[in-house]
C-alpha positions as CSV (number, residue, x, y, z in Angstrom):
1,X,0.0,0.0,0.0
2,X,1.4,3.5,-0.9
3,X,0.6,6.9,0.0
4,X,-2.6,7.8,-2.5
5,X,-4.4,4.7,-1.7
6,X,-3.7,5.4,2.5
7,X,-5.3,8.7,0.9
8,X,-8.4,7.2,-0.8
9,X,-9.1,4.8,2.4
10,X,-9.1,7.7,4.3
11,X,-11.4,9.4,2.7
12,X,-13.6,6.9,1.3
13,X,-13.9,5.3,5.6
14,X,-14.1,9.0,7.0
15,X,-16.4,10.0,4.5
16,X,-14.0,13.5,3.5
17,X,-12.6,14.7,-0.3
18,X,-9.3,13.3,-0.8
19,X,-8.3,16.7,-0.5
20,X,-8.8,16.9,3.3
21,X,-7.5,13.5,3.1
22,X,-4.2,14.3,1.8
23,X,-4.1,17.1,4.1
24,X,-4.3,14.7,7.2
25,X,-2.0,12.5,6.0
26,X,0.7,15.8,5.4
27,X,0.1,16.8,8.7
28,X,0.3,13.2,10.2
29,X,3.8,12.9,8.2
30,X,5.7,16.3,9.0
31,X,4.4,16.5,12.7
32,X,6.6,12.8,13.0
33,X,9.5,14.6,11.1
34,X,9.5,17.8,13.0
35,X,9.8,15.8,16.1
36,X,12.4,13.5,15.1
37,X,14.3,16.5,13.9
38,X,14.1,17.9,17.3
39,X,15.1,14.6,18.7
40,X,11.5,13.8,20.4
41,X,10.1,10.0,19.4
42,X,6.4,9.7,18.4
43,X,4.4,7.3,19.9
44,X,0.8,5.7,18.9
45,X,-0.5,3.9,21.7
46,X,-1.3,0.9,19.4
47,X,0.2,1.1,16.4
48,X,4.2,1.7,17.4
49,X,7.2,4.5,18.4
50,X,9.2,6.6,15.7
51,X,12.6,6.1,17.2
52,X,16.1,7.9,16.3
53,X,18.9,6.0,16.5
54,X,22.6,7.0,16.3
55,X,24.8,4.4,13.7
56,X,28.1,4.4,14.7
57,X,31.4,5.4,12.9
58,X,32.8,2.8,10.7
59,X,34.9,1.5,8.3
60,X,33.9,0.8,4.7
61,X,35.2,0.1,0.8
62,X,34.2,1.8,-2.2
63,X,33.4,-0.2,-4.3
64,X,34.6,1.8,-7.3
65,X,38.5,1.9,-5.7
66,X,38.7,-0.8,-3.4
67,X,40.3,1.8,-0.9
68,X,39.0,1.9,2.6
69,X,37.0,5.1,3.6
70,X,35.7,6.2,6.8
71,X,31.8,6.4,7.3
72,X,31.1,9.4,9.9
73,X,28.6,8.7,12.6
74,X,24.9,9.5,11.9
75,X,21.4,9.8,13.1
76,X,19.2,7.4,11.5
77,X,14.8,7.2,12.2
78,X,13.9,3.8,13.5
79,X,10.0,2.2,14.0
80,X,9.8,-0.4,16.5
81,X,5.8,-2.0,16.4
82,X,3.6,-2.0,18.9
83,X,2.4,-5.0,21.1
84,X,-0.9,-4.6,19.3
85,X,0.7,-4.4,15.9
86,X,2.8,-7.5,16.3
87,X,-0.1,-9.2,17.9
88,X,-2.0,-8.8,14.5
89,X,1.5,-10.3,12.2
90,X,1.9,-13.8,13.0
């Protein structure tokens, strides 16, 4: 499932244009990127928690040289599912 058809079941099951729809769904997506930006996680009692996690420094290859390059540390968005969630994958 991709965004536009997120956006059609939301409209067609809340009974709104696809408009309002897609606005939801814009509001929905940068509220979780603002607050990963500021560092916050985002949790939906439910459903799961929008993590950030830091990757550590490391060595790599490219693959182009075969010389070994240094990868810098990084921030990096994680998802970890709910109880819920996992309860409904089996």
């Amino acid at each position: 499932m991709n965004k536009s058809e997120i956006i059609e079941l939301i409209a067609r099951k809340a009974n709104v244009s696809k408009k309002t729809a897609t606005q939801s769904m814009d509001i929905f997506v940068n509220a979780v990127k603002s607050n990963l930006a500021a560092g916050k996680n985002v949790t939906i009692t439910g459903f799961g928690t929008f993590t950030l996690s830091t990757r550590a420094a490391r060595n790599g290859v490219n693959p182009q040289t075969g010389k070994s390059i240094r990868i810098p540390a990084t921030k990096v968005p994680r998802f970890k599912a709910g109880k819920t969630l996992r309860g409904l994958i089996h």
